[in-house]
Structures are given as C-alpha cells and as structure tokens.
PDB file as gemmi writes it, atoms N, CA and C in Angstrom:
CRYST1    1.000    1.000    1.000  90.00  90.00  90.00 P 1                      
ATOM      1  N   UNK A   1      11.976 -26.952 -20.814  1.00  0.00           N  
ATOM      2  CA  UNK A   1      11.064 -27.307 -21.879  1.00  0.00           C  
ATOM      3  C   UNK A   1      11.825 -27.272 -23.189  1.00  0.00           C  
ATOM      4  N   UNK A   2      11.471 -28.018 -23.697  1.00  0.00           N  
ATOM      5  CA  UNK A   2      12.304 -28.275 -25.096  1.00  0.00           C  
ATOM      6  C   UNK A   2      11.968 -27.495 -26.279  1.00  0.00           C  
ATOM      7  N   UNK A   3      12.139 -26.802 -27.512  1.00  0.00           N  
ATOM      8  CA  UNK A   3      11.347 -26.822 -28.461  1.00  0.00           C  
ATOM      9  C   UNK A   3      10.395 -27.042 -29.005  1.00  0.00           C  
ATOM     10  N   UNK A   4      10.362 -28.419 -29.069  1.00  0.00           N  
ATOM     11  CA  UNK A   4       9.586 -29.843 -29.678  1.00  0.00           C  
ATOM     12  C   UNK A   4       8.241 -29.733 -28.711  1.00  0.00           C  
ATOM     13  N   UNK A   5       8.209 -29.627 -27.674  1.00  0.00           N  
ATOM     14  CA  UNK A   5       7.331 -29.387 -26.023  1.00  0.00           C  
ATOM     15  C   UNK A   5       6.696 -27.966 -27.147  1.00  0.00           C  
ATOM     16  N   UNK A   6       7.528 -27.158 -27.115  1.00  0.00           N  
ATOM     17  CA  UNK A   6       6.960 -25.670 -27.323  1.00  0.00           C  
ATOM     18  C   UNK A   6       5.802 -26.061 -28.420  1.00  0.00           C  
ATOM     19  N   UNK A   7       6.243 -26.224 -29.718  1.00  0.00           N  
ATOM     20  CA  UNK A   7       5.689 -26.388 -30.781  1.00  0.00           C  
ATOM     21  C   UNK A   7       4.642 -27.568 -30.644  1.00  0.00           C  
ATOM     22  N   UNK A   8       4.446 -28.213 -29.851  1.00  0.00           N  
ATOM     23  CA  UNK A   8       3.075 -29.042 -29.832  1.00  0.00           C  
ATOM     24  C   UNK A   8       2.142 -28.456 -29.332  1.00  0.00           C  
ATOM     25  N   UNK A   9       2.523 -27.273 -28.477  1.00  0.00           N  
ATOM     26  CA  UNK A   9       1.386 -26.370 -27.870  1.00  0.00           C  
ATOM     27  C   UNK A   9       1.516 -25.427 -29.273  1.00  0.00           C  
ATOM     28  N   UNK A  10       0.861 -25.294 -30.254  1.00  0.00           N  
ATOM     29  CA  UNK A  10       0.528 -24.494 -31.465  1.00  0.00           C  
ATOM     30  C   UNK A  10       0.417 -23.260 -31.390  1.00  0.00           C  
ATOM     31  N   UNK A  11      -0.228 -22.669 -30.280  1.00  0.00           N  
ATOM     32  CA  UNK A  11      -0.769 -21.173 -29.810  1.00  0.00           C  
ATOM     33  C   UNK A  11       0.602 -20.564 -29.295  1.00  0.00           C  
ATOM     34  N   UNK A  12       0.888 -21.554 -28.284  1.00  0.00           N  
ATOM     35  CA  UNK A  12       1.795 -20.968 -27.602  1.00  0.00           C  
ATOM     36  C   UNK A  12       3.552 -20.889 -28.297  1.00  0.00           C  
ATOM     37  N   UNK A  13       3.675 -21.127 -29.393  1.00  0.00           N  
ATOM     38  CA  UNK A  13       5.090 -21.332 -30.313  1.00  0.00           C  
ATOM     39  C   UNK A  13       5.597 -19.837 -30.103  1.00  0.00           C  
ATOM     40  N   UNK A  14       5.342 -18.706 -30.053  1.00  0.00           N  
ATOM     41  CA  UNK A  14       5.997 -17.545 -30.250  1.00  0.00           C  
ATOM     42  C   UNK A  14       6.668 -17.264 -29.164  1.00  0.00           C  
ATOM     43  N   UNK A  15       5.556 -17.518 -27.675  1.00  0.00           N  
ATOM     44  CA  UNK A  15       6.275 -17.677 -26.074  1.00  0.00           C  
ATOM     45  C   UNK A  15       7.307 -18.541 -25.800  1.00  0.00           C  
ATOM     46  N   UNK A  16       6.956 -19.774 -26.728  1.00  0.00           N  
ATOM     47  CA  UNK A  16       7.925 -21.044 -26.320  1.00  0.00           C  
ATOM     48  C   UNK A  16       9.370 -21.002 -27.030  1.00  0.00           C  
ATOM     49  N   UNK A  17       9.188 -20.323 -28.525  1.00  0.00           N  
ATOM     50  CA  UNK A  17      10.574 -19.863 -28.862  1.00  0.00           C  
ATOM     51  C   UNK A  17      11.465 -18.413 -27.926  1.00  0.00           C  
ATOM     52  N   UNK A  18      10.849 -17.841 -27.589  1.00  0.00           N  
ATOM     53  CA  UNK A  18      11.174 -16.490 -26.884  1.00  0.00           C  
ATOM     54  C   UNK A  18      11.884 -17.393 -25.434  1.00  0.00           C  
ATOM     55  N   UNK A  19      10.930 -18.116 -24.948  1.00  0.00           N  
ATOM     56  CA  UNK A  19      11.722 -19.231 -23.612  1.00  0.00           C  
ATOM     57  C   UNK A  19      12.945 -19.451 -24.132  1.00  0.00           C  
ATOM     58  N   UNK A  20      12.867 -20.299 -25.088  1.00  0.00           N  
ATOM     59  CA  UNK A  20      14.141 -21.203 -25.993  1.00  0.00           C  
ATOM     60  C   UNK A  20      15.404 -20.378 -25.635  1.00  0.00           C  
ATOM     61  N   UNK A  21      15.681 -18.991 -26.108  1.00  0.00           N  
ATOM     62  CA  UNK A  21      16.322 -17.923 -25.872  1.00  0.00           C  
ATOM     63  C   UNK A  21      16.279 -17.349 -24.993  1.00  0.00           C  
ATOM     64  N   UNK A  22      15.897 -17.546 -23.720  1.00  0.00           N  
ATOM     65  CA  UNK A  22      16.522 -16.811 -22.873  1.00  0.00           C  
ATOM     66  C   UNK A  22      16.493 -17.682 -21.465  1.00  0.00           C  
ATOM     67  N   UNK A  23      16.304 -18.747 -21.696  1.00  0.00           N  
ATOM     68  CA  UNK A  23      15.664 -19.894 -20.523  1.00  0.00           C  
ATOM     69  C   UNK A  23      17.528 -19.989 -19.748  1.00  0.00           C  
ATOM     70  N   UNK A  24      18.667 -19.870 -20.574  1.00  0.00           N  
ATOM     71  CA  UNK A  24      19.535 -20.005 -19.576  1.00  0.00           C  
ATOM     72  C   UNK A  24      20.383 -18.694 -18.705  1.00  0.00           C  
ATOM     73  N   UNK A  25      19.340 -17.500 -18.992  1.00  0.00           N  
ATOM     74  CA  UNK A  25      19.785 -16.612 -18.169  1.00  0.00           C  
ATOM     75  C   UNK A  25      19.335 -16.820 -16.517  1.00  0.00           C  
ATOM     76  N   UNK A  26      20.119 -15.951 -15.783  1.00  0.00           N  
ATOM     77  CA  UNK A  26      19.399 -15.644 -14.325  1.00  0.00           C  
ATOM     78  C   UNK A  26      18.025 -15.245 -14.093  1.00  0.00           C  
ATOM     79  N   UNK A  27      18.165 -14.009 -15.155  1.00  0.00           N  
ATOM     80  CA  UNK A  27      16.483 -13.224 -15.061  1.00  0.00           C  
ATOM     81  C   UNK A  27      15.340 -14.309 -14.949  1.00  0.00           C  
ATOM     82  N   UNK A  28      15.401 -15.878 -15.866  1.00  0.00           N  
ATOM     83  CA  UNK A  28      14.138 -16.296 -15.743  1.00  0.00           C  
ATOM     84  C   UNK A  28      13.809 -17.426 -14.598  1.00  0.00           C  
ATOM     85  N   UNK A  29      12.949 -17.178 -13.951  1.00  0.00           N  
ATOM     86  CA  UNK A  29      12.975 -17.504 -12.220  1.00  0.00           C  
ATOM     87  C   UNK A  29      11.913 -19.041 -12.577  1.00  0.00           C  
ATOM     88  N   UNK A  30      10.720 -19.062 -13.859  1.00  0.00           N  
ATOM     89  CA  UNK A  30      10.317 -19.857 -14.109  1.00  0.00           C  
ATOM     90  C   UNK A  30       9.267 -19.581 -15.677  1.00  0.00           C  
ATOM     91  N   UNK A  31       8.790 -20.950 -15.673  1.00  0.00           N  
ATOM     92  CA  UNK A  31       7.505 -21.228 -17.049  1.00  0.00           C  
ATOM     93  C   UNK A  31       6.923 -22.094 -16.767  1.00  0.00           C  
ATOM     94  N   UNK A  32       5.886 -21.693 -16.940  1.00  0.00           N  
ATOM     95  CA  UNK A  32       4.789 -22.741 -17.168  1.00  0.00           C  
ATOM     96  C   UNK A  32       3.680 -22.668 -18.580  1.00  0.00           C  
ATOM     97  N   UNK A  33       3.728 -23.737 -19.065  1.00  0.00           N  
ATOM     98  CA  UNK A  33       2.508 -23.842 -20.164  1.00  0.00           C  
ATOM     99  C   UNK A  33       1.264 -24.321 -19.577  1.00  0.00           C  
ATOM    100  N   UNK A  34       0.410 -23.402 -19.022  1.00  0.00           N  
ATOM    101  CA  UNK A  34      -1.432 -23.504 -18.858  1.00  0.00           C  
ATOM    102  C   UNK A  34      -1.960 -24.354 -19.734  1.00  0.00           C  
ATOM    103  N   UNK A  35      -2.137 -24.323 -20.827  1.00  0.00           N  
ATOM    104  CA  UNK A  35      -2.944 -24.796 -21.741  1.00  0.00           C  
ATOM    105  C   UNK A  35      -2.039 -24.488 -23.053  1.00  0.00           C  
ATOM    106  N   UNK A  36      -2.616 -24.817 -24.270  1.00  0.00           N  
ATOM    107  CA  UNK A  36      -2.408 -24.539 -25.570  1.00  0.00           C  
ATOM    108  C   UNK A  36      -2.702 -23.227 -25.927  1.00  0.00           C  
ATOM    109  N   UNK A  37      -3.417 -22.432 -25.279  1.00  0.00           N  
ATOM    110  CA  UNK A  37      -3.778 -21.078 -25.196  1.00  0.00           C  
ATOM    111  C   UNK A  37      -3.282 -20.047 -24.330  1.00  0.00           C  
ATOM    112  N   UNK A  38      -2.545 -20.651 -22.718  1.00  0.00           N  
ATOM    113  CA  UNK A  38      -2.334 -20.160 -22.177  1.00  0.00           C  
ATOM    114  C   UNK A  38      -0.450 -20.371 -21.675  1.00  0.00           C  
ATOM    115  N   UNK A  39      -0.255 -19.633 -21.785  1.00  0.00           N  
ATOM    116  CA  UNK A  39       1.812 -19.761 -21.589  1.00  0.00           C  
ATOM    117  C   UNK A  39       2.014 -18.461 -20.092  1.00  0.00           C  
ATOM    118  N   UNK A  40       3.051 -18.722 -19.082  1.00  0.00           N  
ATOM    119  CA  UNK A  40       3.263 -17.896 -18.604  1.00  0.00           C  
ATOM    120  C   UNK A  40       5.056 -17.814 -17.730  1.00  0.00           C  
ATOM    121  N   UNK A  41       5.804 -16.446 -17.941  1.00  0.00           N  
ATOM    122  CA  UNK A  41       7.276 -16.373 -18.287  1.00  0.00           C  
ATOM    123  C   UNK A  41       7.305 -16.204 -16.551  1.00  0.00           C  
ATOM    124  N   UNK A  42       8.340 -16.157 -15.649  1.00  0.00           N  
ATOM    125  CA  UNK A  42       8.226 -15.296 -14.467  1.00  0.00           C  
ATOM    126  C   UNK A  42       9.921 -15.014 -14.165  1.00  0.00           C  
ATOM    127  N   UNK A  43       9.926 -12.997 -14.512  1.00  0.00           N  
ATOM    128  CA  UNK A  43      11.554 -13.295 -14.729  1.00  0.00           C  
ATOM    129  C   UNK A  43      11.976 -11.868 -13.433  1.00  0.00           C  
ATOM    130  N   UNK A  44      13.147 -12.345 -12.597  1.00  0.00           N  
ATOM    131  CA  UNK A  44      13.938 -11.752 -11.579  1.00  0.00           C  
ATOM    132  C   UNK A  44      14.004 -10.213 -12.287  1.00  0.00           C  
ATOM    133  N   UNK A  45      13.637  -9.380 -11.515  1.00  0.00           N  
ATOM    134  CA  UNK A  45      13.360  -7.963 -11.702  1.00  0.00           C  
ATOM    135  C   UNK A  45      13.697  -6.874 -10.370  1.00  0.00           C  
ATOM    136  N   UNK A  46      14.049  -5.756 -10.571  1.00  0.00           N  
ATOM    137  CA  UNK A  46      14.250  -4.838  -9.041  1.00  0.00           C  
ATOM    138  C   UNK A  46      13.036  -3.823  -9.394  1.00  0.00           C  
ATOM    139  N   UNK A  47      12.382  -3.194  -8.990  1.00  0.00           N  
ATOM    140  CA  UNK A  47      12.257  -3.848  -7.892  1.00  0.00           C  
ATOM    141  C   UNK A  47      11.414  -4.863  -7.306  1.00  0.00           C  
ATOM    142  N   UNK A  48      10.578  -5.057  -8.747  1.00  0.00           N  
ATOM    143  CA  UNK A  48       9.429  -6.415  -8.478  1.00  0.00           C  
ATOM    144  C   UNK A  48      10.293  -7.326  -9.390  1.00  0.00           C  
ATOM    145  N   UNK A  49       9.771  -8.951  -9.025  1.00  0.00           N  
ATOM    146  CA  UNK A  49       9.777  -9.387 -10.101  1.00  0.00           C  
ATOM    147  C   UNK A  49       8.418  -9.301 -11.570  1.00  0.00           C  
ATOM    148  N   UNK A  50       9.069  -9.425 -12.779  1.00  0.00           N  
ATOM    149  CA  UNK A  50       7.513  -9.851 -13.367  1.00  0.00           C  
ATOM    150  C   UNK A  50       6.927 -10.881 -13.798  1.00  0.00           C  
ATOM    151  N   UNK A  51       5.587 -11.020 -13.811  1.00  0.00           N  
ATOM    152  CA  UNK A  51       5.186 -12.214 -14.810  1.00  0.00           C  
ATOM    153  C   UNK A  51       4.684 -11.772 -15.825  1.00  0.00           C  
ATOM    154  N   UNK A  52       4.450 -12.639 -16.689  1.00  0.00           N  
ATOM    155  CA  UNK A  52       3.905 -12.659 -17.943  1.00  0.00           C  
ATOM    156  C   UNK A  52       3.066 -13.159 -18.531  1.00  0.00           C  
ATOM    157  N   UNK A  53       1.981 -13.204 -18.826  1.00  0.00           N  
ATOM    158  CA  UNK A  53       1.219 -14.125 -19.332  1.00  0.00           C  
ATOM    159  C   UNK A  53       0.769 -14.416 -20.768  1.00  0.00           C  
ATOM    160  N   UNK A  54       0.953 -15.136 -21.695  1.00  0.00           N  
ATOM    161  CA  UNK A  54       0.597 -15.022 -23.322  1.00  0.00           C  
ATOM    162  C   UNK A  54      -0.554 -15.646 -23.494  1.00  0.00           C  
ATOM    163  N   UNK A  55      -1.489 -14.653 -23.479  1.00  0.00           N  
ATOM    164  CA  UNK A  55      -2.429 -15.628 -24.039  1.00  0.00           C  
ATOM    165  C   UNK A  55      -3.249 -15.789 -25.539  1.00  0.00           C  
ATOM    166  N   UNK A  56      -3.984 -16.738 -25.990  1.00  0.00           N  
ATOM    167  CA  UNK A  56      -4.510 -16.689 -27.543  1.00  0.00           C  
ATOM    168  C   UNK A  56      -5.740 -17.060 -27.137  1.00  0.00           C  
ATOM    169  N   UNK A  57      -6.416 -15.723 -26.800  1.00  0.00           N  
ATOM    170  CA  UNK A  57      -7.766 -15.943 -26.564  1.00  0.00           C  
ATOM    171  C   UNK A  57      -8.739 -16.565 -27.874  1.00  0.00           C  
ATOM    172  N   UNK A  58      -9.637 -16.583 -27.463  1.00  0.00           N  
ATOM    173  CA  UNK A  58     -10.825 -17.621 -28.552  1.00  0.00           C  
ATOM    174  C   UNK A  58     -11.752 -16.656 -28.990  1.00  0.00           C  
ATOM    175  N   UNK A  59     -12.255 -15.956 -30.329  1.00  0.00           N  
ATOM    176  CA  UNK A  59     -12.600 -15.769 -30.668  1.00  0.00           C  
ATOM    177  C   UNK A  59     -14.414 -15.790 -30.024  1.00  0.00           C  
ATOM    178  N   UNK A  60     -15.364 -14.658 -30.556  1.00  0.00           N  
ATOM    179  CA  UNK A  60     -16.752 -15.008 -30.418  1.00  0.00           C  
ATOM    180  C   UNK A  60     -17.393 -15.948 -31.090  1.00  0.00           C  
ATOM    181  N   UNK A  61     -16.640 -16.537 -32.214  1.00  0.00           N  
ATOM    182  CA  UNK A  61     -17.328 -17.246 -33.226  1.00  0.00           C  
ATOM    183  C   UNK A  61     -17.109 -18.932 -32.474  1.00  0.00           C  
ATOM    184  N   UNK A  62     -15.945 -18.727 -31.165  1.00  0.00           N  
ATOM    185  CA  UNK A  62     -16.245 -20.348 -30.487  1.00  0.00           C  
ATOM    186  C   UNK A  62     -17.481 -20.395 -29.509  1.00  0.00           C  
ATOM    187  N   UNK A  63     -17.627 -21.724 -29.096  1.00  0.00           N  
ATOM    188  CA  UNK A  63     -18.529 -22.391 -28.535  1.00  0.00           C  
ATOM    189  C   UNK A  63     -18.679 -21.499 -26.958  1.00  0.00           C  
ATOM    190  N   UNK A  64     -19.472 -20.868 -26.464  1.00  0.00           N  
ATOM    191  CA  UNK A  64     -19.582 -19.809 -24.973  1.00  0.00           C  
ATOM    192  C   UNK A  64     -18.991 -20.965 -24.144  1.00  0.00           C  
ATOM    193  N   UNK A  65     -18.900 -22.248 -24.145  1.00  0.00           N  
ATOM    194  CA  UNK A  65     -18.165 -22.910 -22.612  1.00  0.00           C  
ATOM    195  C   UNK A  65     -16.569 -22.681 -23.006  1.00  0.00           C  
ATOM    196  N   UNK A  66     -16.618 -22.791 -24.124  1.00  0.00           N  
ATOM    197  CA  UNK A  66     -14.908 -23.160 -24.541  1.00  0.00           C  
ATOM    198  C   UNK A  66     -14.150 -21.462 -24.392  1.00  0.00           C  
ATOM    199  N   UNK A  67     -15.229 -20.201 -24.271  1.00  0.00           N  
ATOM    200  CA  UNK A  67     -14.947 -19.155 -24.073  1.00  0.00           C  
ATOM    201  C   UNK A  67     -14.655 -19.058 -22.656  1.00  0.00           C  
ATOM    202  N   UNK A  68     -15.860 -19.234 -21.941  1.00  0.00           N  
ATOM    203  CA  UNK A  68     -15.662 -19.253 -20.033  1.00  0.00           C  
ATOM    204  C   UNK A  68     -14.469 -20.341 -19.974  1.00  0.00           C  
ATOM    205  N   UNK A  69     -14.323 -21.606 -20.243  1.00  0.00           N  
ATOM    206  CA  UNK A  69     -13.047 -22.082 -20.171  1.00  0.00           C  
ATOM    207  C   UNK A  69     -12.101 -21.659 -20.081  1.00  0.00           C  
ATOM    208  N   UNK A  70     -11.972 -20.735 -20.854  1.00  0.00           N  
ATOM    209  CA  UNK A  70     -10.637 -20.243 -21.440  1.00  0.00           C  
ATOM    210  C   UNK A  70     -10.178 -18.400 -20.283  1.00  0.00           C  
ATOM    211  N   UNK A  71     -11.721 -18.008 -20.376  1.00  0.00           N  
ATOM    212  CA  UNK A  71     -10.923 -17.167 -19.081  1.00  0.00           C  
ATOM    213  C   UNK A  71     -11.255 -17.438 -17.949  1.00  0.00           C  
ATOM    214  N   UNK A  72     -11.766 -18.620 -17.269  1.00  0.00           N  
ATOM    215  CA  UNK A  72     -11.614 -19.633 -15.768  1.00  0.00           C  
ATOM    216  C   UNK A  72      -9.796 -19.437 -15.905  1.00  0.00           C  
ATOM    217  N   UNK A  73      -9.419 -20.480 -16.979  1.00  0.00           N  
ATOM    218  CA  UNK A  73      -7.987 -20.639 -16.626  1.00  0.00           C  
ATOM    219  C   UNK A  73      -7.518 -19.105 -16.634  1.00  0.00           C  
ATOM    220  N   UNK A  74      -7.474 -18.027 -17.433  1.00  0.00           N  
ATOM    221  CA  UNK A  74      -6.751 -17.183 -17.197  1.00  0.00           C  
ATOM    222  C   UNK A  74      -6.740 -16.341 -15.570  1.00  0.00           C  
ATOM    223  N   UNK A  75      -7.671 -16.155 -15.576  1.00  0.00           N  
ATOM    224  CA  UNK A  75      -8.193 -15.953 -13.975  1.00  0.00           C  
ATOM    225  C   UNK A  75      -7.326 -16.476 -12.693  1.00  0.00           C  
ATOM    226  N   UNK A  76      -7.478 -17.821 -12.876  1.00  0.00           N  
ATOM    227  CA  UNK A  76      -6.408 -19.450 -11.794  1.00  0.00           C  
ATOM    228  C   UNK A  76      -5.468 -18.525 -11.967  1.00  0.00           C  
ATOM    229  N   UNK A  77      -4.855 -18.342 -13.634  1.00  0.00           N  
ATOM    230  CA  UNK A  77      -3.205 -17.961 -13.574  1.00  0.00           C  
ATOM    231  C   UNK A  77      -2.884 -16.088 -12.627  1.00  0.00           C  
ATOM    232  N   UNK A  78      -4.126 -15.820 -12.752  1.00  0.00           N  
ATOM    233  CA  UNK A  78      -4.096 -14.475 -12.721  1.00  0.00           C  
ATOM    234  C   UNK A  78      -3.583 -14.423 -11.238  1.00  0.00           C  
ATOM    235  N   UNK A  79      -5.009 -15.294 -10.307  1.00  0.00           N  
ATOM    236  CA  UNK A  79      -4.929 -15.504  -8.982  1.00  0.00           C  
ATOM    237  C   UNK A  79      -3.373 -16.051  -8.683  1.00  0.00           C  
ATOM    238  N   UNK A  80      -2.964 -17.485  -9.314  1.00  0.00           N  
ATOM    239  CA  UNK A  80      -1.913 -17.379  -8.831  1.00  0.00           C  
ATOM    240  C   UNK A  80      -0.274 -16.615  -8.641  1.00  0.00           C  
ATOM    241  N   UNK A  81      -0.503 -15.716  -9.723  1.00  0.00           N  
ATOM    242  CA  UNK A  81       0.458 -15.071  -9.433  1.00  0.00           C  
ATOM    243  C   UNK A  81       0.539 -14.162  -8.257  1.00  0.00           C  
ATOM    244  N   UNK A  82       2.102 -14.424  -7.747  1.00  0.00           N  
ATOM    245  CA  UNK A  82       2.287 -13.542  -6.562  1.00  0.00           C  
ATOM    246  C   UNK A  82       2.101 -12.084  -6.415  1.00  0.00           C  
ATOM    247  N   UNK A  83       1.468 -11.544  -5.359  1.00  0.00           N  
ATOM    248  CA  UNK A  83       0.732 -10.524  -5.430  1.00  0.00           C  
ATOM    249  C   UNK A  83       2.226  -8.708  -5.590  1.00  0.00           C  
ATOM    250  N   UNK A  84       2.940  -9.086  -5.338  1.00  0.00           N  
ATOM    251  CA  UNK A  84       3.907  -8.393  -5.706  1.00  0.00           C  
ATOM    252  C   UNK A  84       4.788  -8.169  -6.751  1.00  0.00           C  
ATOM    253  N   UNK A  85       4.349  -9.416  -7.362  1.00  0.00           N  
ATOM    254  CA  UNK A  85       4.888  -9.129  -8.937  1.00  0.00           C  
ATOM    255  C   UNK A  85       4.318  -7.943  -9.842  1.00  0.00           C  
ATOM    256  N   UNK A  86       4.887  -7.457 -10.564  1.00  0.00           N  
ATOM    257  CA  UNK A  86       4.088  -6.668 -11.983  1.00  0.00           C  
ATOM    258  C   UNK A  86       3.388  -7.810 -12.757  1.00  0.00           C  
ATOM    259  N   UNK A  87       2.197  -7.707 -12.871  1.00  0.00           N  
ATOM    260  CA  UNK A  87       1.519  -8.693 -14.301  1.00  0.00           C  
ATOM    261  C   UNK A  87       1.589  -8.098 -15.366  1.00  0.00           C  
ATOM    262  N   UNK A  88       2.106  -9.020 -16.366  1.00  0.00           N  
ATOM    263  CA  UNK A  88       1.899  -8.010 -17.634  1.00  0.00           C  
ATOM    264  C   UNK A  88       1.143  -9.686 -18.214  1.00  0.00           C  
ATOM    265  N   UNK A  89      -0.052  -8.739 -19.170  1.00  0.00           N  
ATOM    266  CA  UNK A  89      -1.240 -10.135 -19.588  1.00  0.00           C  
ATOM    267  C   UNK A  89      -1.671  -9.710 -21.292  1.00  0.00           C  
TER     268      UNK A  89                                                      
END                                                                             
C-alpha cells in the first residue's frame, strides 16, 4: 500500500504511516484497510503472532445504522482473525 492509498483513507493515516515504516520488515506477515474507519496490522511474533486492529469509532452524535455499521465490520474483523493470535483492538 502506498502512502497516497494510506491518506485517502483519512481515519486511518496514523496506521497507514506506521505501515509505511515498517512494511519492509519480516515481522509484518500482512494489512488490510476494512474501511476508512477500520485498518488492521498482522505481525510474526513467538510465541503468537499478533494482530492489530485501529479503529475510529463513530461517535453517539452519528446516525444508529452508521453506528451498528461500524461495529458489524469490527466484529467480521474480529471473527476473522485467527484464533491463536493475540488481538490487540
């Protein structure tokens, strides 16, 4: 993922620069950007690996679907992570 990639996801710029820097070590096994809200790191660890998840949750003052939206996806990401990893969220 590029920079330019990072910074169009707005929320996610702090995860996507932190990638930027360290994306050509061993430790990082993968990334994925969820959403504009949702970013997640997954880096080679002993004795687990971990994941990571960044998220920029939505405030009470948004719309209640755009809230359940928002932790549906965190949830997916939650589920998909492998069950032996450490989550850190």
């Amino acid at each position: 993922m590029s920079i330019q990639t990072c910074f169009s996801l707005a929320n996610a710029a702090v995860a996507c620069a932190i990638l930027e820097s360290i994306s050509g070590l061993d430790t990082v096994m993968g990334h994925r950007p969820v959403s504009s809200r949702l970013i997640t790191i997954r880096l080679r660890a002993v004795p687990f690996n971990i994941t990571i998840v960044q998220a920029y949750a939505p405030t009470s003052d948004y719309d209640y679907n755009k809230v359940e939206e928002f932790y549906d996806q965190l949830q997916n990401v939650i589920d998909q992570t492998p069950k032996k990893d450490i989550l850190v969220v």
